[in-house]
C-alpha positions as CSV (number, residue, x, y, z in Angstrom):
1,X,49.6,-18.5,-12.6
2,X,51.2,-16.3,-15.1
3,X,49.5,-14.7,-18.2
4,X,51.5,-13.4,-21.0
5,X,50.8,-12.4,-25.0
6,X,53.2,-12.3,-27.7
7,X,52.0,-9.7,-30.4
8,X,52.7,-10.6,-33.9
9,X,55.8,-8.6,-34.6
10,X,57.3,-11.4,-31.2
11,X,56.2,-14.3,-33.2
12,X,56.8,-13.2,-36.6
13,X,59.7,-16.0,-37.4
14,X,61.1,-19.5,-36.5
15,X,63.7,-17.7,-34.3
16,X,61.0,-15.2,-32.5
17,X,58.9,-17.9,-31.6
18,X,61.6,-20.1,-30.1
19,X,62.6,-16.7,-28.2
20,X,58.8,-16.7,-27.0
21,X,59.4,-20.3,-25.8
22,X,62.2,-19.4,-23.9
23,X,60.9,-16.6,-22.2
24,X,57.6,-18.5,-21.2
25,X,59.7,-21.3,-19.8
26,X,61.7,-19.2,-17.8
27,X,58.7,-17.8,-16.2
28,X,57.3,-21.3,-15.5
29,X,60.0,-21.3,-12.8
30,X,57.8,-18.9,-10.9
31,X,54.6,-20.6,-11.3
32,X,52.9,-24.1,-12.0
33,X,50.7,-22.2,-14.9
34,X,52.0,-20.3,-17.6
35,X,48.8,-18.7,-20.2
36,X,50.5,-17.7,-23.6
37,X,48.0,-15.7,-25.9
38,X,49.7,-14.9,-29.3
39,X,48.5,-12.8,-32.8
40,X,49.1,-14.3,-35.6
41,X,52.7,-13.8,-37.6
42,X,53.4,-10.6,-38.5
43,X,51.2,-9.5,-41.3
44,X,49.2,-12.6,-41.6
45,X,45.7,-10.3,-40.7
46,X,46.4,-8.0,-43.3
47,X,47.3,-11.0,-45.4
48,X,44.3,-12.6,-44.9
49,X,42.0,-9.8,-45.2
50,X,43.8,-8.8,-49.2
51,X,42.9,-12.4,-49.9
52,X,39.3,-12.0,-49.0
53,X,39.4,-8.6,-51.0
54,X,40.7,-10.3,-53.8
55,X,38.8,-13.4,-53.5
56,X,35.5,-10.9,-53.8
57,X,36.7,-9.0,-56.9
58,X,36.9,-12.5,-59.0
59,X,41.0,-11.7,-59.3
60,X,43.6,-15.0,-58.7
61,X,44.6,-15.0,-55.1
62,X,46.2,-18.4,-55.7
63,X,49.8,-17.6,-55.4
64,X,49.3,-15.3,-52.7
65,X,47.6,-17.9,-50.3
66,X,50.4,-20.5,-51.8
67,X,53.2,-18.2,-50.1
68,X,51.3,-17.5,-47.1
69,X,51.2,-21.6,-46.4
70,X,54.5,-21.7,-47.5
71,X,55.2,-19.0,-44.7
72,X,53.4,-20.8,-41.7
73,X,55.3,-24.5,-43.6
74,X,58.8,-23.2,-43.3
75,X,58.3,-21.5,-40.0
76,X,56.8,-24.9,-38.6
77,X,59.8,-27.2,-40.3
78,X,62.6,-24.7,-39.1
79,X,61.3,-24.7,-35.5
80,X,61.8,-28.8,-36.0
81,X,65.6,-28.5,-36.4
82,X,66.0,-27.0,-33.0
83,X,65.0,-31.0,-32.0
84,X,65.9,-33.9,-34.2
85,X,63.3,-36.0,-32.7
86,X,60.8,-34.2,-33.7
87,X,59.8,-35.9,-36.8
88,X,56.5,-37.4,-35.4
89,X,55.2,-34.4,-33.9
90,X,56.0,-32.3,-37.1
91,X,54.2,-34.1,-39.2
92,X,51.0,-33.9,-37.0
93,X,51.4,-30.4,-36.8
94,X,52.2,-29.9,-41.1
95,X,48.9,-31.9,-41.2
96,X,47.0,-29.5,-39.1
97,X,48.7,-26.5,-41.0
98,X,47.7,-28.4,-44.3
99,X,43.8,-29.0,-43.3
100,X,43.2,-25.2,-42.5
101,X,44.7,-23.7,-45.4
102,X,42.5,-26.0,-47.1
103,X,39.4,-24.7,-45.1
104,X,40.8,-21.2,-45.7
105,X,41.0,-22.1,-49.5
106,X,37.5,-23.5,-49.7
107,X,36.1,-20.5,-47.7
108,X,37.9,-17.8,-50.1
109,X,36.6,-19.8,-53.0
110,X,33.1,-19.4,-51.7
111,X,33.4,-15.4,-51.6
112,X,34.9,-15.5,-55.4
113,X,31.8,-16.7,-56.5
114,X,29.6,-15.1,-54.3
115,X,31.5,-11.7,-54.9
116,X,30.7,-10.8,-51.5
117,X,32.4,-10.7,-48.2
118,X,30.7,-9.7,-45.2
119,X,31.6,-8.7,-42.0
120,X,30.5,-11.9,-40.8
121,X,32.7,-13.4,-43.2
122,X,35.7,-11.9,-43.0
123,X,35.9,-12.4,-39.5
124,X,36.2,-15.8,-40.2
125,X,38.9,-15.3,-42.4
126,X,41.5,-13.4,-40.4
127,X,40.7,-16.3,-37.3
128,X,42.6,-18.2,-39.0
129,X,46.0,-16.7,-38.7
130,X,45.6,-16.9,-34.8
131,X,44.8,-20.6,-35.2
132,X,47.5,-21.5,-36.9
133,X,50.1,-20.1,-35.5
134,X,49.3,-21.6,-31.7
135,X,49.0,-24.6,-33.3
136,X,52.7,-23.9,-34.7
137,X,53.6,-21.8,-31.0
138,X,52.1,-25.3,-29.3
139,X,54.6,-27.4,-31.9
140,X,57.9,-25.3,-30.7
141,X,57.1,-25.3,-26.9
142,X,56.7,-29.2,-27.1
143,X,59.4,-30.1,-28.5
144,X,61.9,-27.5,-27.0
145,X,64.0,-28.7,-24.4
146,X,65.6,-26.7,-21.1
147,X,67.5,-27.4,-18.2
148,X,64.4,-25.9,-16.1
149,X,61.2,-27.6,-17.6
150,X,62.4,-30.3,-19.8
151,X,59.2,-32.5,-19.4
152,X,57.1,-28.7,-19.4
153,X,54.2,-29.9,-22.2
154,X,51.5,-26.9,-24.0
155,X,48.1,-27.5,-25.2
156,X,46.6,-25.6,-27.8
157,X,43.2,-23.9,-26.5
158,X,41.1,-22.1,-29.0
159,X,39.6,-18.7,-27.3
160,X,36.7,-19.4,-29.1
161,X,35.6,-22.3,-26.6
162,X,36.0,-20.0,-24.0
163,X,35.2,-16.1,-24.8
164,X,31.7,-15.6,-25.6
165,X,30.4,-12.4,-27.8
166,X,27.6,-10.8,-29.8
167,X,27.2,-10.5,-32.7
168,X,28.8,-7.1,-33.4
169,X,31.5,-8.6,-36.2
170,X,34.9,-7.1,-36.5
171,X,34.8,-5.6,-33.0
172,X,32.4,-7.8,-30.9
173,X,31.2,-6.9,-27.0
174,X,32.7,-9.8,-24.8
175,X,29.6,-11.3,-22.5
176,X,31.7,-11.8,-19.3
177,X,29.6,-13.3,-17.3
178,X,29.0,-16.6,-19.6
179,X,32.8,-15.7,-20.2
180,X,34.1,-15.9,-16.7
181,X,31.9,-18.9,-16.3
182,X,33.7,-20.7,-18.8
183,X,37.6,-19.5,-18.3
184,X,37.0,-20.6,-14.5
185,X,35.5,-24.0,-15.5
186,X,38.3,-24.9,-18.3
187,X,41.8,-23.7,-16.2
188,X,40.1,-25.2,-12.7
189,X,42.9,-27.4,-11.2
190,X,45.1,-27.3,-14.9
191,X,48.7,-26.9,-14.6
192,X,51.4,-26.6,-17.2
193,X,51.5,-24.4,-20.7
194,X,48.4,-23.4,-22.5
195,X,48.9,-21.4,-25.6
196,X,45.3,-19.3,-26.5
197,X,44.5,-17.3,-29.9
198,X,44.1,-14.3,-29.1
199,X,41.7,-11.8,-30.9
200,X,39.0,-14.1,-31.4
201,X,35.7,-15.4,-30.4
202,X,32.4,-17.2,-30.5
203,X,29.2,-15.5,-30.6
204,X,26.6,-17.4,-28.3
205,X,25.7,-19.3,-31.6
206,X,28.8,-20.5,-32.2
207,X,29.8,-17.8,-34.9
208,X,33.1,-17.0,-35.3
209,X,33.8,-13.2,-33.8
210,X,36.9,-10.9,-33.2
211,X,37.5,-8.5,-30.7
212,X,38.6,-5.8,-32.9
213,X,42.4,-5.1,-34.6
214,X,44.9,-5.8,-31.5
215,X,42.5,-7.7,-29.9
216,X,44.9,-10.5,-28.2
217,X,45.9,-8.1,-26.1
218,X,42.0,-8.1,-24.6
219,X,41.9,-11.7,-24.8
220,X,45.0,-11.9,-22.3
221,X,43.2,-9.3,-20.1
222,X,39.9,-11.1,-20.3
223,X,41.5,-14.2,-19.0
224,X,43.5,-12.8,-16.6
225,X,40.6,-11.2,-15.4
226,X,38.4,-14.0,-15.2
227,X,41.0,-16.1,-12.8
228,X,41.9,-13.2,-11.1
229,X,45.6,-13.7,-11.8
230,X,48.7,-11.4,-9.7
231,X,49.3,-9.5,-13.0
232,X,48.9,-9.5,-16.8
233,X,52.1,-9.1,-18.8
234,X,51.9,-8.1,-22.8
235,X,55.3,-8.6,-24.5
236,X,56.0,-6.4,-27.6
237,X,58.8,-4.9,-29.4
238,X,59.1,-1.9,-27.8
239,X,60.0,-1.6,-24.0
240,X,57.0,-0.1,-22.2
241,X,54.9,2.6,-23.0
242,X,57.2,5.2,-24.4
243,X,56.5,9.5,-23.8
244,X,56.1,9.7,-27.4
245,X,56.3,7.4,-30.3
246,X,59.8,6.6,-30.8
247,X,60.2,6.2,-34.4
248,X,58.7,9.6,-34.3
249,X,60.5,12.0,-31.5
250,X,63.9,10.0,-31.2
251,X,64.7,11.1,-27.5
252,X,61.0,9.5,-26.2
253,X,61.6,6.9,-23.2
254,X,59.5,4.4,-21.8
255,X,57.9,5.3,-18.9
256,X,58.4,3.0,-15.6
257,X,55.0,3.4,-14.0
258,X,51.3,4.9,-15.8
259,X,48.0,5.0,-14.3
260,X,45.0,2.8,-15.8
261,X,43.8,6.4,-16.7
262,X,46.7,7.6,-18.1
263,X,47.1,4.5,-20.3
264,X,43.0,4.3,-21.3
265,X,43.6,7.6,-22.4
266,X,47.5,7.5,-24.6
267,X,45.8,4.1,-25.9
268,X,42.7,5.5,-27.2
269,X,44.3,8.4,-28.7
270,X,47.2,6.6,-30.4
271,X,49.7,4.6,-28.4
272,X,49.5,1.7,-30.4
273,X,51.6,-0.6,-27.3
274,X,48.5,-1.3,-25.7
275,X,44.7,-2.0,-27.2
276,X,42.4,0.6,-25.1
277,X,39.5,-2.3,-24.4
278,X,42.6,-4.1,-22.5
279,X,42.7,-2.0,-19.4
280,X,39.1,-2.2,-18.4
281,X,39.1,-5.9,-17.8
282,X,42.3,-5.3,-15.2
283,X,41.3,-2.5,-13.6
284,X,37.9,-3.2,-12.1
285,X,40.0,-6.5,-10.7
286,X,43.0,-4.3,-9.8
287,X,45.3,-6.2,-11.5
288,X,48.6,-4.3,-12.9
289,X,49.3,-4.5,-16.7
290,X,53.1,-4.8,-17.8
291,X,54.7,-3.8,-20.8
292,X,57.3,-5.9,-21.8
293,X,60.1,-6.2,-24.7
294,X,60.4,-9.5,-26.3
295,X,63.6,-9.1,-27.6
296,X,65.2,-6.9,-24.4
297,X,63.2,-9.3,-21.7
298,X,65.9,-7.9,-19.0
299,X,64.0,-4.3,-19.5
300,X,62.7,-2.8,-17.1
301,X,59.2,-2.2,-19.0
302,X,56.1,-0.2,-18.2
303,X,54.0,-1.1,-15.4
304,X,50.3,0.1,-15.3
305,X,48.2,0.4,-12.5
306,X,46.2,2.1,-10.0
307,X,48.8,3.9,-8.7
308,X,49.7,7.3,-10.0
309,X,53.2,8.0,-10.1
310,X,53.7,11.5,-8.0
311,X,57.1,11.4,-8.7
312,X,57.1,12.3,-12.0
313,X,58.7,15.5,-13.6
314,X,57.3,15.2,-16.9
315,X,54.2,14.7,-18.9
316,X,52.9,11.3,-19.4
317,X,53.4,11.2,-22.7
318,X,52.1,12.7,-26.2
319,X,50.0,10.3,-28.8
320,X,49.2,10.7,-32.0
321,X,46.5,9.5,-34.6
322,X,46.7,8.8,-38.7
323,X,44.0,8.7,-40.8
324,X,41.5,10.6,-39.0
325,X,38.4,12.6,-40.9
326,X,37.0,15.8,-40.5
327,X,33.8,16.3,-41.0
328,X,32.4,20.3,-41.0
329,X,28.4,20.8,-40.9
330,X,27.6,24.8,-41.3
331,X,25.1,26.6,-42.5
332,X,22.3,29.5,-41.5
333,X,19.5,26.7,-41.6
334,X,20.6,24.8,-38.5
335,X,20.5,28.0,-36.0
336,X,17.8,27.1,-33.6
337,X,16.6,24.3,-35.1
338,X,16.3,21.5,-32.0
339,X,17.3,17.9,-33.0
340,X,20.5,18.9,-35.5
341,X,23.0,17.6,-33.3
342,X,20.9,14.2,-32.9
343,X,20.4,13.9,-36.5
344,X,24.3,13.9,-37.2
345,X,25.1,11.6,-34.5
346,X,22.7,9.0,-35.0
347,X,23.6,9.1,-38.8
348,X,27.4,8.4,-37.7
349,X,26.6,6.0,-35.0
350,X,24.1,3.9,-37.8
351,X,27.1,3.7,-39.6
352,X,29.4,2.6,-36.6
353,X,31.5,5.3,-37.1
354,X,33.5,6.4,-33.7
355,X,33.7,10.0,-33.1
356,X,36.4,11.3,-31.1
357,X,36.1,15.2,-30.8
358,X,33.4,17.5,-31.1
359,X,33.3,21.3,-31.3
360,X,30.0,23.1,-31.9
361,X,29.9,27.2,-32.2
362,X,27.5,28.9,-29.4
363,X,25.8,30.1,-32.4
364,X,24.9,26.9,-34.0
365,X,25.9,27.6,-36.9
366,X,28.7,25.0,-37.2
């Protein structure tokens, strides 16, 4: 069984997905099983969320939603010419397509005159660029034909039949056991192509939740996870997980080998090639992460495991983070007063706001 997720930027196109197809087929050679999580197209979830933005400040969104359809439309009717024959299943699929936009539609309309969009809300919103481009990543592996797995069908599985969370909205806390439960129930003696959405979820109330921004990648681990598969491979647009970011310090390379630590650690602090959560899931299984590039597949890539890499000569790499705040408490009032620290934090934490360094003077004073 073979897990792999396409990140939006390897599904952003008719001729991206249909590169996705053919790398996914080629590894059904290897296996009888082939799990394809994907994002949504390039810039759908920021998309989506302006819409809901706009939708709540009672401006016109209509021509923005229009060319987002006409996006996912286009994509969906230029995949069709790479068969002829697929007239019947295209129209299926443009149906599909058609009834969510109208949900979508319907459900912005709703926050327009509500003038409110909760977190609750909006995670329902930005689902729906996962859904609908499986259901489009589904259309191009059916009716694309090889020499290797010409009668190779997908089904579309929606994650949020399977991945159970809280309710914690734009970054909910998977519950793996009921999780595990159902992965290992649904893929139990299933062979072929199943394409997943990544990045969302169901609360245990059937609520629509997310797993935070780059998300899919944690839905692949969380699967792979659960059926305890050889390895987990994420396919992106850059080939592994570089020493630096590259369009940043030109001479960065990709590494060939990174510890789980190493990688927690870049991730949290920056290197956007992998979502931190992601790692967690693989490593108390043991199961090695690879980095892949979409459009070099013959790469080499990053793999990350256990395993430290004692040959190396350099550092594992340097990350960076944008848009980051600094916040400064001083004054002669706090010195010796018990309970300051606690104050601040639980204000922050209220507030759900991460903190990622602190520095406190012995004096107390800031």
């Amino acid at each position: 069984m073979k897990i792999l997720k396409f990140g939006g930027s390897s599904v952003a196109d008719s001729e991206k997905i249909l590169n996705v197809v053919k790398i996914a087929k080629q590894k059904m050679l290897e296996t009888k099983t082939a799990i394809v999580v994907v994002s949504a197209l390039s810039g759908t979830t920021d998309e989506l969320i302006n819409l809901a933005n706009t939708a709540k400040s009672g401006k016109d969104y209509s021509v923005s939603l229009n060319n987002l359809k006409d996006r996912h439309i286009l994509c969906l009717k230029e995949i069709s010419l790479y068969n002829l024959n697929s007239n019947s299943n295209l129209k299926d699929t443009e149906n599909i397509v058609a009834s969510l936009f109208n949900d979508l539609s319907q459900k912005l309309n709703g926050i327009k005159l509500l003038k409110e969009v909760s977190s609750k809300t909006l995670d329902t919103i930005v689902s729906f660029g996962e859904i609908l481009s499986s259901n489009i990543i589904t259309f191009a592996f059916n009716i694309s034909k090889s020499d290797n797995s010409e009668n190779t069908s997908a089904t579309f599985i929606d994650a949020r039949n399977l991945i159970i969370t809280d309710q914690s909205y734009g970054n909910a806390k998977v519950n793996f056991e009921i999780t595990e439960k159902n992965i290992n129930k649904f893929f139990e003696n299933k062979f072929g192509i199943y394409v997943v959405t990544g990045f969302i979820a169901s609360s245990e109330d059937g609520e629509t939740t997310t797993l935070g921004r780059g998300g899919s990648d944690y839905t692949a681990s969380i699967i792979g996870s659960a059926l305890n598969v050889s390895e987990i491979e994420i396919w992106t647009d850059v080939s592994g997980l570089y020493t630096a970011d590259p369009s940043i310090v030109k001479k960065a390379f990709p590494q060939n080998h990174v510890s789980y630590a190493e990688a927690m650690e870049l991730s949290h602090f920056g290197a956007k090639v992998i979502y931190p959560p992601t790692i967690l899931p693989a490593l108390n299984k043991d199961i090695p992460i690879i980095i892949k590039n979409t459009y070099q597949p013959e790469a080499q890539g990053t793999i990350i495991s256990k395993q430290i890499n004692k040959e190396r000569k350099t550092i594992c790499g340097i990350s960076s983070i944008k848009s980051i705040s600094f916040l400064r408490l001083e004054g002669g009032g706090m010195v010796g007063i018990a309970g300051i620290s606690k104050r601040l934090f639980s204000a922050l934490a209220d507030k759900k706001i991460n903190v990622i360094l602190i520095t406190q003077a012995s004096s107390e004073h800031t």
